[in-house]
C-alpha positions as CSV (number, residue, x, y, z in Angstrom):
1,X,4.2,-12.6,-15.3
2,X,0.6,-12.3,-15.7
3,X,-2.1,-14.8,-16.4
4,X,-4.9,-12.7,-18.2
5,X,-7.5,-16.1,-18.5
6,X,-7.9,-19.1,-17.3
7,X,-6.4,-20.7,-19.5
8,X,-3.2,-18.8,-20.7
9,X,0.4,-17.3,-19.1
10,X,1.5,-14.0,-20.0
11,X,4.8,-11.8,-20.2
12,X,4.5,-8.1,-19.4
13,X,7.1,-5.3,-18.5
14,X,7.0,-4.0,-15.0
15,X,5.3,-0.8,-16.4
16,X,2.4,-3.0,-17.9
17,X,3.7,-3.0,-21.3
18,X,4.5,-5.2,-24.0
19,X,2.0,-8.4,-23.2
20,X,3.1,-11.5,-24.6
21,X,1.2,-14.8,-24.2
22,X,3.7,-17.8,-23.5
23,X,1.3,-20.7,-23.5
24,X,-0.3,-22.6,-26.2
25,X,-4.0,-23.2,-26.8
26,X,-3.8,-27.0,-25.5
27,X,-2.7,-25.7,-21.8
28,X,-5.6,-25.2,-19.8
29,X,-6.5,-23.4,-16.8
30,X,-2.7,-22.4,-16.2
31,X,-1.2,-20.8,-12.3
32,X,1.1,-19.9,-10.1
33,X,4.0,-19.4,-12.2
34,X,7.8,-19.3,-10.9
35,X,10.8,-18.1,-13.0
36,X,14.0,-19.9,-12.7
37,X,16.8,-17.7,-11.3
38,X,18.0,-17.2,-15.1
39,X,15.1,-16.6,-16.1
40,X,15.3,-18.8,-18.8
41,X,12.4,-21.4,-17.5
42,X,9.5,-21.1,-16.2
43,X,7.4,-23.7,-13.7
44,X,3.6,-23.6,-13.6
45,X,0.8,-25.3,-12.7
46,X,-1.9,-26.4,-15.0
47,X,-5.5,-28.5,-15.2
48,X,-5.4,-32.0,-16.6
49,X,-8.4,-33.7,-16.8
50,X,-7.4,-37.6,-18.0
51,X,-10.9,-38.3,-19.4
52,X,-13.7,-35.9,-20.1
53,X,-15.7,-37.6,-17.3
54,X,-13.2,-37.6,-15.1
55,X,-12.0,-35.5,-12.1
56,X,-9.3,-33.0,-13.2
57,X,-6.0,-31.9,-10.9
58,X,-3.5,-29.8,-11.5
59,X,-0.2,-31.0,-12.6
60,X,3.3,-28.4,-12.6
61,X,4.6,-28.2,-15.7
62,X,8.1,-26.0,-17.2
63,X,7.8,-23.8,-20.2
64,X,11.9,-24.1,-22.0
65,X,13.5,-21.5,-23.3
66,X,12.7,-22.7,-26.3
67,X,8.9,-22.9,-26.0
68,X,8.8,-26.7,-25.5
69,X,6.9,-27.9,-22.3
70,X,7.9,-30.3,-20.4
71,X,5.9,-32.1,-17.5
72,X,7.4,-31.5,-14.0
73,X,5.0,-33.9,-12.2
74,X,2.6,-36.4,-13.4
75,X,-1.5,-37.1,-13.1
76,X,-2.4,-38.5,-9.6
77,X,-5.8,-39.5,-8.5
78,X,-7.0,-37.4,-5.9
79,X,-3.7,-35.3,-5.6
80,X,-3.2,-31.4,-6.9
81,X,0.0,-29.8,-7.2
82,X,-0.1,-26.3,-7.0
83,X,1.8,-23.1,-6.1
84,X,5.3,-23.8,-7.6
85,X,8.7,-21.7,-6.2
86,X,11.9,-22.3,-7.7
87,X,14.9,-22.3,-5.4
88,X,17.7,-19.8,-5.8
89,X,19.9,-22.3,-6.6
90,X,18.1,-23.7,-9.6
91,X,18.2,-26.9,-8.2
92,X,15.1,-27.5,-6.8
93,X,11.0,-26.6,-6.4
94,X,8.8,-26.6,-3.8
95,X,5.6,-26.4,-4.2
96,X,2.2,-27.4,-2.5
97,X,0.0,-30.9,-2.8
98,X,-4.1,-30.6,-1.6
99,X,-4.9,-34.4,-1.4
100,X,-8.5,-35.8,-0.7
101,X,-9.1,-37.7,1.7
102,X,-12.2,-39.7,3.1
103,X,-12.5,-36.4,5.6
104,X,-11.6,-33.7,3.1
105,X,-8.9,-32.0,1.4
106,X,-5.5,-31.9,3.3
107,X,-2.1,-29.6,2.0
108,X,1.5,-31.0,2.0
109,X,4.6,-29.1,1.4
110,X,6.4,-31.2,-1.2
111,X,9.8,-30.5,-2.6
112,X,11.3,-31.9,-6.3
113,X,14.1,-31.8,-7.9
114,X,14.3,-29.4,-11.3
115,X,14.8,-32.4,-13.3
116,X,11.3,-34.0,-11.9
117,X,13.5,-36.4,-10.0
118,X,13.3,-36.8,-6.4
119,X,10.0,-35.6,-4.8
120,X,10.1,-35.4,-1.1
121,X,7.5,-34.4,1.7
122,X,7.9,-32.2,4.1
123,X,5.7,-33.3,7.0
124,X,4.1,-29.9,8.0
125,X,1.1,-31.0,10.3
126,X,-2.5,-31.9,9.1
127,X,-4.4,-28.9,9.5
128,X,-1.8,-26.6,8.2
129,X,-1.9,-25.0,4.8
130,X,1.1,-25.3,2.4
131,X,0.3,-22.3,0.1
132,X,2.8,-20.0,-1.6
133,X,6.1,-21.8,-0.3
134,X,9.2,-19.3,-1.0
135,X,13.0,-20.0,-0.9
136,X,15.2,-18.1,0.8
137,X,18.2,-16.8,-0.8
138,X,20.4,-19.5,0.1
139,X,18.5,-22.1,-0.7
140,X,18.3,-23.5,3.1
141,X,15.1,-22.4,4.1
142,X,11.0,-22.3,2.8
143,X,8.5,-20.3,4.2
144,X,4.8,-21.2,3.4
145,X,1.1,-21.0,4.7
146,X,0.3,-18.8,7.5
147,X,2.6,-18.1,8.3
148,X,5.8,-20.8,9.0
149,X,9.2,-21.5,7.7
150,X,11.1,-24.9,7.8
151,X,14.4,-26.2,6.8
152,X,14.6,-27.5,3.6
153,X,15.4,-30.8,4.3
154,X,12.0,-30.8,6.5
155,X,13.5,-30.1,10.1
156,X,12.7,-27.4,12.3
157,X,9.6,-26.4,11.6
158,X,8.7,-23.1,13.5
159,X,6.1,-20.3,13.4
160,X,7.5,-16.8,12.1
161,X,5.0,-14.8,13.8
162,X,1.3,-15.7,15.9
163,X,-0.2,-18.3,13.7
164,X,-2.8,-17.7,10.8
165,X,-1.9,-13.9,11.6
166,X,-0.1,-13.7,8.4
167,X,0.4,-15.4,5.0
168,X,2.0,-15.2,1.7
169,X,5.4,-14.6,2.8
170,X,8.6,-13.4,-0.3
171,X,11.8,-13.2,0.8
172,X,13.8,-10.4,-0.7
173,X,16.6,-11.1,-2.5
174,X,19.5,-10.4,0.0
175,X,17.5,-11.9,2.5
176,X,17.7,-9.5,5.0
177,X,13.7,-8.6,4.9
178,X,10.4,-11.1,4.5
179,X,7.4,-9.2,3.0
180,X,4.0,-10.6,3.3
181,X,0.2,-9.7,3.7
182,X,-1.6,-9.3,7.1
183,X,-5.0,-7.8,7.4
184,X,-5.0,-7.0,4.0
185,X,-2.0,-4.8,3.4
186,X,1.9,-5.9,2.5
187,X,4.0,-5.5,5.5
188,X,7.5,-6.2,5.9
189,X,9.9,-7.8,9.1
190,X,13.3,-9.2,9.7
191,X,13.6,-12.8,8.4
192,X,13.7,-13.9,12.5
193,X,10.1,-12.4,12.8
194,X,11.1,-9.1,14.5
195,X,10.3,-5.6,13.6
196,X,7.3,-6.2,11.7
197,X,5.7,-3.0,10.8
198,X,2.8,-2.1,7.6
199,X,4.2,-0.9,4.4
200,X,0.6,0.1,3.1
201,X,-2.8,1.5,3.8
202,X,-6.2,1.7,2.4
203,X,-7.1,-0.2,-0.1
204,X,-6.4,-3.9,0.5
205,X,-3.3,-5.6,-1.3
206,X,-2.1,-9.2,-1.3
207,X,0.5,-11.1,-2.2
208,X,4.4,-9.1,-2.5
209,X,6.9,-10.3,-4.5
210,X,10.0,-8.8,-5.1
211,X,11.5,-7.3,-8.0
212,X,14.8,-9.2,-8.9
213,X,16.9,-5.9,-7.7
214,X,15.3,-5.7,-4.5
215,X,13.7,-2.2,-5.3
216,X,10.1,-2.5,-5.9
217,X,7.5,-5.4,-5.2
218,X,4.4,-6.1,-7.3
219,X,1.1,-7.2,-5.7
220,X,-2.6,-7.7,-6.5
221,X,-5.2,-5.7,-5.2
222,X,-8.3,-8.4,-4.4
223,X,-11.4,-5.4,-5.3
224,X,-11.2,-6.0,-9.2
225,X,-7.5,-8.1,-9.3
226,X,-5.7,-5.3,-10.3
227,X,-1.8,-5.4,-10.8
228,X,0.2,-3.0,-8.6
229,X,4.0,-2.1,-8.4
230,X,5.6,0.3,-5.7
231,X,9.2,0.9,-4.2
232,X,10.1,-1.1,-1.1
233,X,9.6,1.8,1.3
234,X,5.8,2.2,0.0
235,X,6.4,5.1,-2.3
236,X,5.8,5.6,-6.3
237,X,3.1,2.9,-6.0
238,X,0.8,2.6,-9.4
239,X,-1.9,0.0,-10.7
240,X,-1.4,-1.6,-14.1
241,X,-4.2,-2.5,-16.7
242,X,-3.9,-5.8,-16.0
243,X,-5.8,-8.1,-14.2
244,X,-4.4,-10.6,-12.4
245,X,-3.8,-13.0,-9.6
246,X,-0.8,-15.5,-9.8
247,X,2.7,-13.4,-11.0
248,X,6.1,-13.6,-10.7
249,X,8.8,-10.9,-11.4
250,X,11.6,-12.7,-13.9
251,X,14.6,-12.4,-12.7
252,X,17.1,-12.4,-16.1
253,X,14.4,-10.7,-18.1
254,X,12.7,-8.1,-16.2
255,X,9.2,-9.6,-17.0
């Protein structure tokens, strides 16, 4: 899943093939896509702005099967919803709030129901970051920010590693590995923290996440937002035309 502009989602084939634009013209500014575990749906975030004068925030949104959109979560003043992750189970999504406040901006961890029923908060501390939440493959447990995982009914909340040491955490999908990015390469670990070791070198890369099968991760490299795909032990790695920075690897469709 690729997001070419601002304003648009994409479909391509793992080899960078086949490009297909998903969204219509009257989605703007569109991220952070999440495929449902069918692959049939997809979750997104997008810019509403409710007047032309007025402050825009970022709703989530699903993209049918069908083409029809239909709104996850609604306009609220001085809230953003952003970085969407479907559960395993189809049942839920978490995702990230950034609210402003009097003293700034402040992330939540929010989870919702796939039917936009039932939002809940997940109390995660105020000066913690909620970015790119991830399910693991039960359903039980999210990791987010820098890098923590909870419960997900919001209970024990713990560090995976040192804090702020690491971020964007994917779990694979048998769940015996976690890869994430620390000082600018993908690494991988056990999902209890241990045996964390590099996975790349070089150039900088951000951001894993797993191909359905478990085989190969994509990533972004930040110098020029490049697309890149490699095997899980670090071989065969390749950059795709395509420039990008918020993707998802479809799990029915191979997109």
């Amino acid at each position: 899943m690729n997001s070419e502009e601002p304003g648009a989602l994409y479909a391509v084939a793992p080899d960078g093939t086949h490009v297909q634009r998903l969204t219509p013209d009257t989605i703007d500014a569109v991220w952070g896509p999440s495929w449902s575990p069918d692959g049939r749906r997809l979750v997104f975030g997008h810019r509403v702005c409710p007047e032309p004068s007025a402050e825009c925030r970022s709703v989530l949104s699903i993209l049918e099967a069908d083409g029809a959109i239909t709104e996850l979560t609604t306009f609220t003043e001085g809230v953003s919803h952003v970085w969407p992750d479907w559960s395993p189970d189809g049942s839920r999504i978490a995702f990230g709030e950034i609210v402003a406040t009097q003293a700034g901006y402040v992330q939540r961890l929010a989870v919702i129901n796939a039917d936009g029923t039932d939002l809940t908060e997940i109390e995660i501390g105020a000066s913690e970051f909620a970015s790119s939440p991830d399910w693991s493959p039960d359903s039980s447990q999210i990791t987010f920010g820098k890098l923590y995982v909870v419960n997900a009914d919001g209970t024990h909340l713990r560090a995976m590693l040192e804090p702020y040491s690491a971020n964007n955490a994917a779990w694979s999908p048998d769940g015996r590995r976690i890869a994430f990015a620390r000082a600018d390469q993908i690494w991988l670990m056990a999902p209890d923290g241990s045996d964390a070791r590099p996975l790349t070198s070089g150039d900088r890369r951000w951001d894993p996440v797993w191909s359905p099968d478990g085989r190969r991760l994509a990533f972004w490299y930040p110098d020029g937002s490049w697309l890149g795909v490699m095997n899980v032990d670090g071989s065969s790695e390749h950059r795709l035309e395509i420039q990008t920075t918020d993707f998802d690897w479809g799990a029915a469709t191979g997109s």
